[in-house]
N, C-alpha and C positions, 0 to 999 in steps of 0.2 A: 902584226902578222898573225901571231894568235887569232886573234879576233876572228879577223877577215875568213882565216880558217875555217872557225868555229857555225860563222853566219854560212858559209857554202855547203856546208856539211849540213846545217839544217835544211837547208832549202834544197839541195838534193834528197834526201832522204822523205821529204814534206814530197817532194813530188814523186818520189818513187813509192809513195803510200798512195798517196791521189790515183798514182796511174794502174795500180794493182786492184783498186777497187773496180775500175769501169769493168761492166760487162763485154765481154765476148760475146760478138753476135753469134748467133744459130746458125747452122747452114742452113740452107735452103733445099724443102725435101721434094726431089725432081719423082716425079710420079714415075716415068718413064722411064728410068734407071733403074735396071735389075740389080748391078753389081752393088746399085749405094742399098737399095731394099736388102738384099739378104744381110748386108752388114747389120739394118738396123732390126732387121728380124733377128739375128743372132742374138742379140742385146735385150731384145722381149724372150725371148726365149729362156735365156739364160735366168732370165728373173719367173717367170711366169711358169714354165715348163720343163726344165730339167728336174728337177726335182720328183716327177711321176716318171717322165720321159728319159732320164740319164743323159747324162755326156753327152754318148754315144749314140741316142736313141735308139737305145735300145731295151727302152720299156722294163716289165717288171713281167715276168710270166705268168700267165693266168691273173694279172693287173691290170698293168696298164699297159697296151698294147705297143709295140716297136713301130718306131717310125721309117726306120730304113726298108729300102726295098717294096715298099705295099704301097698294092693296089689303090685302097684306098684314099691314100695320101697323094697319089697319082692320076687318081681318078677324077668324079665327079668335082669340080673347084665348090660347086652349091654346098654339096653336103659337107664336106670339112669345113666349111665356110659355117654351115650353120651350127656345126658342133662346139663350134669357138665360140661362136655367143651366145647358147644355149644350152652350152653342157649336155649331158650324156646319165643316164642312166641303166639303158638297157643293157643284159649281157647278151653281148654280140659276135658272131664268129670273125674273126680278121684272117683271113687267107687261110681259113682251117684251124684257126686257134678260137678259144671263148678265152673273150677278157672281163671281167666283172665288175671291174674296182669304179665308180663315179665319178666323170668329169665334172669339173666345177665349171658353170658356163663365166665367160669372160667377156660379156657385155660390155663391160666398164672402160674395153682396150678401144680406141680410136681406131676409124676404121681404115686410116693408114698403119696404124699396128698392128692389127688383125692380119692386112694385105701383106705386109712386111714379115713377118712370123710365118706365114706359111707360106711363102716365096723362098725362106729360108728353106724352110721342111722341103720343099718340093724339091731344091735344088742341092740338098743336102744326103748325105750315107747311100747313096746310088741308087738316087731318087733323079729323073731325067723329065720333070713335069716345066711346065710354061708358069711366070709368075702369076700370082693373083694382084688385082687392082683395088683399089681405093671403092670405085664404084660397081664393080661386083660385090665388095664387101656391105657397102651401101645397100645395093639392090636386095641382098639376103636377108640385110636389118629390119628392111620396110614390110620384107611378107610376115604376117601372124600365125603360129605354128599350130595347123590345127590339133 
């Protein structure tokens, strides 16, 4: 009876290993889903952008400029679109403030991350803008800044 035990408990255990290895598939990222995009902009966010940006976004005074509320962020989808992957260095007025501090461009983010990231922003701190897509972020990659 032992035995018998002994061998079940292996072979349970032997497949409760096996089965914790298999990977979990991906989901599937639906281009057309606002609500799954700001999730996965949150997630870029959190990694890439809080840290100038705050929580909050609410930026750094005379830094890094607040994302809540502005124009900017609400505006143009081009020009945010190309400050992400091109950074920023000029000091620039934001709704009557001058922010100074140097964005790091983020070329290296996929252009469903980019899209994702600032679908978040847009739809984020009472910000009421339309998401951005995969192939606007695209189409901004391909022009050369003069």
């Amino acid at each position: 009876m032992k035995k018998v035990f002994l061998i079940t408990a292996f072979y349970v255990t032997a497949l409760l290993c096996v089965t914790a290895q298999v990977k979990k598939p991906q989901p599937k990222v639906v281009a057309n889903n606002p609500a799954a995009s700001i999730q996965r902009g949150k997630a870029v966010y959190q990694k890439e952008c809080l840290s100038c940006h705050q929580a909050d976004g609410g930026g750094v005074p005379r830094l890094n400029p607040p994302l809540y509320e502005s124009t900017t962020i609400s505006g143009d989808k081009k020009k945010i679109i190309s400050i992400v992957l091109r950074g920023m260095t000029d000091r620039v007025p934001i709704d009557g403030e001058y922010y100074s501090n140097n964005m790091a461009a983020h070329a290296e983010l996929s252009n469903q991350q980019i899209a994702d990231v600032l679908t978040f922003i847009r739809a984020s701190w009472g910000n009421k803008a339309s998401a951005v897509t995969p192939a606007e972020v695209k189409a901004v990659r391909g022009v050369k800044k003069k």
